[in-house]
ZAMARGU-4260 file (C-alpha; in steps of 0.2 Angstrom, whole numbers, plus 5000, padded with zeros to 4 digits):
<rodrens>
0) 5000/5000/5000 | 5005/5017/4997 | 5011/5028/5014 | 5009/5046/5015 | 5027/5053/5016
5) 5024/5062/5032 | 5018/5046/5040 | 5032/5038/5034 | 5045/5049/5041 | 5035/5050/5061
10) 5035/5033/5060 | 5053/5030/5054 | 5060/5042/5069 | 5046/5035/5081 | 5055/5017/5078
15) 5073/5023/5079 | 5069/5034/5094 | 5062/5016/5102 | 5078/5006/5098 | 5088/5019/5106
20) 5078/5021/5121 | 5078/5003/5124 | 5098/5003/5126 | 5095/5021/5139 | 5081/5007/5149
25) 5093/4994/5149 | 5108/5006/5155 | 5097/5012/5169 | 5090/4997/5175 | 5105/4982/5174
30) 5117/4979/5188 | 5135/4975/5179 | 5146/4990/5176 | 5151/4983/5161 | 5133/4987/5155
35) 5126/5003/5166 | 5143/5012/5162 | 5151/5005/5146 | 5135/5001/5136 | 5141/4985/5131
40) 5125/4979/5123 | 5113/4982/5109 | 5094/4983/5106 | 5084/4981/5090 | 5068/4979/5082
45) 5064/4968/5068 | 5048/4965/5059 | 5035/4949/5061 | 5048/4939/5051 | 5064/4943/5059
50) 5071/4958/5047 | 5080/4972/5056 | 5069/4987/5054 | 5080/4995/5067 | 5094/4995/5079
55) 5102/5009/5091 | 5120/5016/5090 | 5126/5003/5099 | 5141/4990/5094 | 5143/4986/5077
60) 5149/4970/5081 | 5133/4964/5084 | 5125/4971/5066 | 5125/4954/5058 | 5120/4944/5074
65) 5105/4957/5077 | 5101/4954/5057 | 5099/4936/5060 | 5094/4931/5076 | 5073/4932/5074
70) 5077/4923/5058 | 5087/4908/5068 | 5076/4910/5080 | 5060/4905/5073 | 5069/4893/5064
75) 5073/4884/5078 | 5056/4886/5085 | 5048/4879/5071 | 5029/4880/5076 | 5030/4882/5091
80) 5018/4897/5097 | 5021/4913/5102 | 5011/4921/5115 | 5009/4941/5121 | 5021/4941/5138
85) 5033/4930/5130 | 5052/4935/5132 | 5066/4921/5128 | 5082/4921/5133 | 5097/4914/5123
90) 5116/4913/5120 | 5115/4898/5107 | 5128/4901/5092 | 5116/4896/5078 | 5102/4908/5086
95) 5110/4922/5078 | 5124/4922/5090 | 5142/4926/5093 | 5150/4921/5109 | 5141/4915/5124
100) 5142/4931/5137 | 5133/4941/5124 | 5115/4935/5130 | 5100/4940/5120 | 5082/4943/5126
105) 5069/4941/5113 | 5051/4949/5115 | 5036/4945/5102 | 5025/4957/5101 | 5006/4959/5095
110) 4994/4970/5091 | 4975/4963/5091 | 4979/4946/5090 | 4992/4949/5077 | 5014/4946/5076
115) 5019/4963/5071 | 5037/4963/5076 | 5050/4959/5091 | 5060/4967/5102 | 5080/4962/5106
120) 5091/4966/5118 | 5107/4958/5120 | 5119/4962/5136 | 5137/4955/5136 | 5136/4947/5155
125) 5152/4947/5165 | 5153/4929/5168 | 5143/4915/5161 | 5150/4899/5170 | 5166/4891/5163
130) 5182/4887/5168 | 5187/4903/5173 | 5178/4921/5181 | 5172/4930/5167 | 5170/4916/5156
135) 5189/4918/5146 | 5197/4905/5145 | 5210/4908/5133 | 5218/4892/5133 | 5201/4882/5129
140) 5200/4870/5116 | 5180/4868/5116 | 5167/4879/5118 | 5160/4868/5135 | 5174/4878/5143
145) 5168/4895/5139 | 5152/4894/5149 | 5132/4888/5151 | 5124/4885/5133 | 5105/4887/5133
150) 5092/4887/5117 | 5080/4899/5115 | 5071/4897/5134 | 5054/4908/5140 | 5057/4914/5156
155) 5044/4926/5155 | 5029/4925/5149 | 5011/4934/5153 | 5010/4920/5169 | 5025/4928/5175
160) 5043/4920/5176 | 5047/4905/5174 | 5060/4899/5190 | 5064/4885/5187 | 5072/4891/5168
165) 5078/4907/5177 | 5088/4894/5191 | 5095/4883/5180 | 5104/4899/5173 | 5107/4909/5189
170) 5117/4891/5196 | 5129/4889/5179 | 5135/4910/5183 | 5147/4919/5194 | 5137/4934/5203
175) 5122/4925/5199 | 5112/4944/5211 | 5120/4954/5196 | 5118/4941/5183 | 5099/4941/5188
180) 5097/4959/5189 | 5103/4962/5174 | 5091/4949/5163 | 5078/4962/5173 | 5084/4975/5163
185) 5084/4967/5147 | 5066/4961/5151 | 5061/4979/5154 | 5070/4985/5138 | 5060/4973/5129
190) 5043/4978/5139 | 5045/4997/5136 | 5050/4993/5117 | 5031/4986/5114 | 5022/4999/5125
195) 5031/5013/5113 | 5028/5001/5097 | 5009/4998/5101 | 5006/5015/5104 | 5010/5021/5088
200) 5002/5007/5079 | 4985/5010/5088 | 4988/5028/5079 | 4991/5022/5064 | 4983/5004/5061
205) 4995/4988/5058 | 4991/4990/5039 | 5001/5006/5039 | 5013/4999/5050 | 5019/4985/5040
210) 5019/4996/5024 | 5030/5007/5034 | 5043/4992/5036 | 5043/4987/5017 | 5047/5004/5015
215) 5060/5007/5028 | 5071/4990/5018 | 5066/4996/5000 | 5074/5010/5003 | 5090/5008/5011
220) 5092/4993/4998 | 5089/5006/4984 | 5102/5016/4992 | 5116/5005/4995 | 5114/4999/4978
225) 5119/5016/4972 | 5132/5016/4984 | 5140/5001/4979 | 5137/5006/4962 | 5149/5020/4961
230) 5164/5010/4967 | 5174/5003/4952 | 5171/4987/4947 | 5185/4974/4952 | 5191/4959/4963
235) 5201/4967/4979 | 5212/4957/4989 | 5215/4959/5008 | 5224/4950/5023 | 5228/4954/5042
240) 5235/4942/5054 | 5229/4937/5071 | 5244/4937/5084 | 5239/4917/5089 | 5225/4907/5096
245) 5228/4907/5113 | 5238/4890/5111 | 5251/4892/5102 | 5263/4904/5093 | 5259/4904/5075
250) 5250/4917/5069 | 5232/4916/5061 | 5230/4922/5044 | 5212/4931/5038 | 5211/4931/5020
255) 5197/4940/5010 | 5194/4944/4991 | 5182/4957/4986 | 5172/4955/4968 | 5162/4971/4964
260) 5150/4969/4950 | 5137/4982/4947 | 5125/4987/4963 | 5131/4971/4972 | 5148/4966/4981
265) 5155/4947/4989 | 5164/4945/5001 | 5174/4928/5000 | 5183/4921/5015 | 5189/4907/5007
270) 5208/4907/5010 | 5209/4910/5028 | 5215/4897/5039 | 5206/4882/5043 | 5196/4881/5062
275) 5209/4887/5077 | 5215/4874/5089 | 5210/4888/5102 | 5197/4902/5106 | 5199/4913/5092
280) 5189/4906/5082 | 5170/4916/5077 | 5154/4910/5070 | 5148/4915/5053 | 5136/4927/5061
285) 5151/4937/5065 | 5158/4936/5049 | 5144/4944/5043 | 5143/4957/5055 | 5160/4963/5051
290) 5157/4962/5031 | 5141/4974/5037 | 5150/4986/5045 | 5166/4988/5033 | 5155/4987/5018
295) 5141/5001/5027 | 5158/5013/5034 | 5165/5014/5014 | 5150/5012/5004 | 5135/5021/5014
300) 5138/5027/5031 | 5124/5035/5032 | 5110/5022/5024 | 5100/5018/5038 | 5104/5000/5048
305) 5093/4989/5043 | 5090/4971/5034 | 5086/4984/5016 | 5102/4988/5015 | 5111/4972/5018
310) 5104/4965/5001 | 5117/4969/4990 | 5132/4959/4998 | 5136/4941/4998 | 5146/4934/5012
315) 5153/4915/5007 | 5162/4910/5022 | 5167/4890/5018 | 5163/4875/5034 | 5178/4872/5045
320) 5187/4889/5044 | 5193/4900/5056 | 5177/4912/5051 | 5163/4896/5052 | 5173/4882/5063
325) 5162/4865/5066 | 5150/4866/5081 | 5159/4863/5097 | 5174/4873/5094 | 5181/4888/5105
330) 5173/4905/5100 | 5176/4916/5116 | 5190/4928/5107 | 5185/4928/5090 | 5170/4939/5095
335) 5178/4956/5097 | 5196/4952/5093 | 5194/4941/5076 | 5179/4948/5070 | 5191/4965/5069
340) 5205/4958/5060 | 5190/4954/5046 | 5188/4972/5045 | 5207/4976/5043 | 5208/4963/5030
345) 5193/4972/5021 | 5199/4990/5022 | 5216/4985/5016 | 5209/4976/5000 | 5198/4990/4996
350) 5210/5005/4998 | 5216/5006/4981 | 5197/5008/4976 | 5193/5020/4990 | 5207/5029/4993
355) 5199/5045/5002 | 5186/5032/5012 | 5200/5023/5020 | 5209/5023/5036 | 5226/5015/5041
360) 5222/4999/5056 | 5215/5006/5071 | 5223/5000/5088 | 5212/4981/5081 | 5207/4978/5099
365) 5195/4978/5113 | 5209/4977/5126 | 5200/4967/5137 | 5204/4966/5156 | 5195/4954/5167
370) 5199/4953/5185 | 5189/4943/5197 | 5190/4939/5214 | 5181/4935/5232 | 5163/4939/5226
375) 5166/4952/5210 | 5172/4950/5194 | 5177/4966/5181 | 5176/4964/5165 | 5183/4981/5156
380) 5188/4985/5138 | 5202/4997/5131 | 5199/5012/5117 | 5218/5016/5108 | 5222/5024/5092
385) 5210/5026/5077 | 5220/5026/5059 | 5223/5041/5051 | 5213/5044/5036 | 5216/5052/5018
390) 5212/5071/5027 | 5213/5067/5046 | 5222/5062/5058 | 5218/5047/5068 | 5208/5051/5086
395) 5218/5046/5101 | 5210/5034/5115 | 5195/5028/5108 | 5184/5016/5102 | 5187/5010/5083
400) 5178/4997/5071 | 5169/4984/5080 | 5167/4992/5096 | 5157/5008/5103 | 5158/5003/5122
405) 5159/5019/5133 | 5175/5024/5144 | 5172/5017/5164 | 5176/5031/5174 | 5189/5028/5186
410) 5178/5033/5198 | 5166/5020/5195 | 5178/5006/5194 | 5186/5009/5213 | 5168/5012/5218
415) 5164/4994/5213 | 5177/4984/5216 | 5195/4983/5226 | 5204/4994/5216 | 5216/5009/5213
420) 5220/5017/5195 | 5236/5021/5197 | 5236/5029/5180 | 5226/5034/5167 | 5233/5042/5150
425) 5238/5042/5134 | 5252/5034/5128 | 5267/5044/5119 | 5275/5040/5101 | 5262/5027/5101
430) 5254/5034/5082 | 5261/5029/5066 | 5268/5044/5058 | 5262/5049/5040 | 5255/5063/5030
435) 5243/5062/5043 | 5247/5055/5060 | 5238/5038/5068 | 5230/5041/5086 | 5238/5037/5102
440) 5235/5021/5111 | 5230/5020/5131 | 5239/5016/5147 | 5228/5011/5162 | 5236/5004/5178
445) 5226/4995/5190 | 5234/4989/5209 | 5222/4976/5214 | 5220/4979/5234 | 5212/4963/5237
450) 5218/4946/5233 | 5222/4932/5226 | 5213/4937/5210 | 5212/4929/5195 | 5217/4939/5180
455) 5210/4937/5162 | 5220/4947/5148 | 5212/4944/5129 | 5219/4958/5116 | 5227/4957/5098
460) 5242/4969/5090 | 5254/4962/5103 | 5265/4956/5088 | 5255/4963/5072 | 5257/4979/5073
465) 5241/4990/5066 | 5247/4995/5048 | 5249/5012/5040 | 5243/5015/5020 | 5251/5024/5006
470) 5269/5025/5015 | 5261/5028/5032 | 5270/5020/5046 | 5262/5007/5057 | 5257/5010/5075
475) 5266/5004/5093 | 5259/4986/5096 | 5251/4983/5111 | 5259/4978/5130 | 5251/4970/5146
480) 5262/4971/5158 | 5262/4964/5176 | 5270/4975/5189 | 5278/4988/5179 | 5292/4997/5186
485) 5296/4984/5198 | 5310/4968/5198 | 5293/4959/5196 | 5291/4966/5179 | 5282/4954/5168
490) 5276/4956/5152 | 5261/4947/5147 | 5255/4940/5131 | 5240/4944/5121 | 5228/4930/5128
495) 5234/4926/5146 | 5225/4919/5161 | 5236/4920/5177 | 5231/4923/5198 | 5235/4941/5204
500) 5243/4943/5223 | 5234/4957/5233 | 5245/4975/5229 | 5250/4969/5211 | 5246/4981/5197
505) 5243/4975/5180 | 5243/4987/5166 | 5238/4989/5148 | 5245/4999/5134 | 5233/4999/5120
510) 5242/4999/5101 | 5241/5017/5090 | 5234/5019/5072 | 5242/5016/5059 | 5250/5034/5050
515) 5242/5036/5033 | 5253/5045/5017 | 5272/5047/5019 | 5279/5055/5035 | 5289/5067/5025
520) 5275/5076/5017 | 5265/5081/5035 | 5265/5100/5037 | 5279/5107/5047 | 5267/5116/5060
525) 5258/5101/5063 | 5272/5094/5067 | 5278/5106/5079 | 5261/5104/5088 | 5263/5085/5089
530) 5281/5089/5099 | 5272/5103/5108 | 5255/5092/5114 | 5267/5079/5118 | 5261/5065/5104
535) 5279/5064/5099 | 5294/5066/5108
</rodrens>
């Protein structure tokens, strides 16, 4: 049916504004810092048959996943009814998912008797059982040692909750008071999502509604069509390296070649290495997500997110690869960590057709620290250096690619747990120079004032360092290092788990961008300012 343009539009921000508010519902209401003050989670909406209309500014890496999960998720349900009330919770891979920590709640939601969309709100929990606290266990060889698995279960439904589901998580999990407030706030994320939704359809009748939806993913397909259509037809190789898998020593190789024909674009993965012995390993879901967001950065960044503009790629990721291992393998680091290596790989085999879109590697990690002790666990992630670009210079201490999680005040963390930040900066001489210079990596130092603790370290770019383009120099590689300063100085590889002594302090220097152009041609006053600001010394 036709839609009035002006409905259109109230009801295209009315949806976005409901995504977004989910994620403000779920910030205010869970219990983990790692969610009330870094944001790590996402919220979507799809239509009645699972296609993203809809998801907030949340964390990219979770495009794809969001993308697929109603999809899986009926699939696996087959026909089994949905009912008003109902929310499922679930962390199963092929549900659309990514790792186990990152937990989704799924909401169906009715209007006069009728399916007209769901709600989704996914939270990255602190610890879901396994071997060790915070579920990282980066020597693991199968995934039964990453944590609790569960299918699609109804913990909620218009009777209530369930107890007996919600126990037989709650026992599988560290911090279960935390763990259980937390699928709270993604129940209430989920609750306000439909109130908002119904509202707006009671003004403007389901018909309308759904019209609006077609509409919404016609038109971003019509536009990343375009988009894609002005890139030069071709077939673009690219490769990065992982450091290792948590294992061994040898590095992991991530291969992609990219065939542009017209309006469309694949994206074949076939000549990266076979499955990983150990945990860095990423389901196809995540694949995905990473082709979304490289292809939707260069091509269209701002085409709204939704299944529309998806259309015009092709993701072939073969059985038994690193990028779509076998069921059972270890997946725990290939989330954040892999899944970013897929968007070097990508960035680098299109450069010489999007020279101006580009950037040099970003620091290509999420940094992650986890400390967990008597009755607390942290789980914290790390910004560093973004790659320099065509006209810019990279942003220091940040965020970059596959991540958009919020700095953790220092005040928040030694609030919430038995710490002291000893330090808290940026670090020097730690951006690739070039034409334009690559953004400076982070230093956090954390004395741990209670212990024994057990530390958990997962980061990349500890060997690789993050490359520069076009004669632009790479950035610093990343260090975790154990006591600095002292005779107990230790300096930790990438994927590490290892007990902490009450009084030791463990800190992280996140890697720098990569410099982009050749350092000889950057403009002598910026380069005096670099020296004066203290970039450079």
């Amino acid at each position: 049916m036709d839609v009035n343009p002006i409905t259109l539009e109230v009801v295209r921000n009315a949806v976005y504004s409901i995504a977004e508010e989910m994620r403000y519902i779920l910030m205010r209401t869970a219990r983990a810092p790692l969610l009330k003050e870094a944001g790590d989670l996402s919220c979507a909406l799809t239509d009645a048959e699972g296609r993203l209309i809809a998801q907030g500014r949340d964390i990219p890496i979770h495009l794809g996943v969001m993308a697929a999960t109603v999809k899986e998720f009926r699939r696996w349900l087959g026909d089994a009814p949905l009912e008003p009330g109902d929310i499922y919770l679930t962390n199963m891979l092929t549900v659309g998912g990514n790792h186990l920590p990152d937990v989704k709640a799924i909401k169906p939601i009715f209007y006069d008797g009728e399916l007209l969309a769901f709600a989704i709100a996914l939270a990255h929990w602190p610890d879901v059982g396994g071997a060790v606290p915070g579920s990282y266990y980066t020597t693991a060889r199968e995934i039964y040692q990453e944590g609790i698995q569960f299918p699609p279960l109804r913990v909620f439904s218009a009777a209530g909750v369930d107890r007996t589901l919600l126990e037989v998580i709650l026992l599988n999990v560290r911090g279960r008071e935390e763990r259980e407030g937390d699928i709270y706030g993604q129940r209430s994320a989920c609750e306000v999502a439909a109130g908002r939704l119904l509202e707006v359809t009671a003004r403007y009748g389901l018909a309308t509604m759904r019209a609006c939806f077609a509409r919404f993913l016609a038109e971003a397909e019509q536009l990343m069509r375009a988009a894609v259509a002005e890139v030069p037809d071709g077939v673009y190789q690219g490769e990065d390296w992982m450091d290792d898998d948590g294992i061994g020593n040898e590095p992991v190789r991530i291969a992609v070649s990219v065939t542009v024909r017209g309006d469309e674009a694949t994206f074949d993965f076939t000549g990266s290495d076979p499955q990983a012995e150990g945990p860095v390993n990423t389901t196809r879901f995540i694949a995905q997500s990473a082709v979304f967001y490289a292809a939707k950065s260069l091509f269209g960044p701002d085409i709204p997110t939704n299944d529309g503009c998806y259309r015009p790629f092709r993701v072939v990721v073969p059985e038994g690869t690193l990028l779509n291992p076998h069921p059972g393998a270890a997946v725990v680091c290939g989330n954040h960590e892999t899944s970013r290596r897929v968007v070097d790989a990508i960035y680098r085999a299109l450069a010489p057709a999007l020279p101006d879109r580009v950037t040099a590697s970003c620091h290509g990690s999420s940094g992650v620290l986890i400390v967990g002790g008597p009755g607390y666990i942290s789980y914290e992630t790390h910004g560093g250096g973004h790659g320099a670009g065509a006209a810019w210079d990279g942003i220091s201490g940040t965020q970059t690619t596959m991540g958009n999680t919020m700095n953790t005040p220092m005040e928040a963390l030694e609030a919430s747990f038995p710490f002291l930040i000893e330090r808290y900066s940026l670090v020097p001489n730690s951006g690739g120079a070039g034409r334009h210079r690559g953004g400076l990596g982070l230093c956090r130092a954390i004395r741990v004032l209670e212990g024994p603790a057990q530390l958990t370290t997962v980061a990349e770019r500890t060997v690789f360092q993050p490359y520069g383009l076009f004669g632009g120099e790479p950035g610093r590689r990343l260090r975790v290092v154990l006591n600095p300063g002292t005779p107990r100085e230790r300096e930790l590889r990438g994927k590490t788990n290892c007990t902490m002594q009450a009084g030791e302090v463990i800190q992280i220097e996140t890697a720098g961008g990569g410099g982009y152009g050749p350092p000889a041609e950057r403009d002598p006053v910026l380069v005096a300012l670099d020296r004066r600001l203290g970039y450079v010394e």
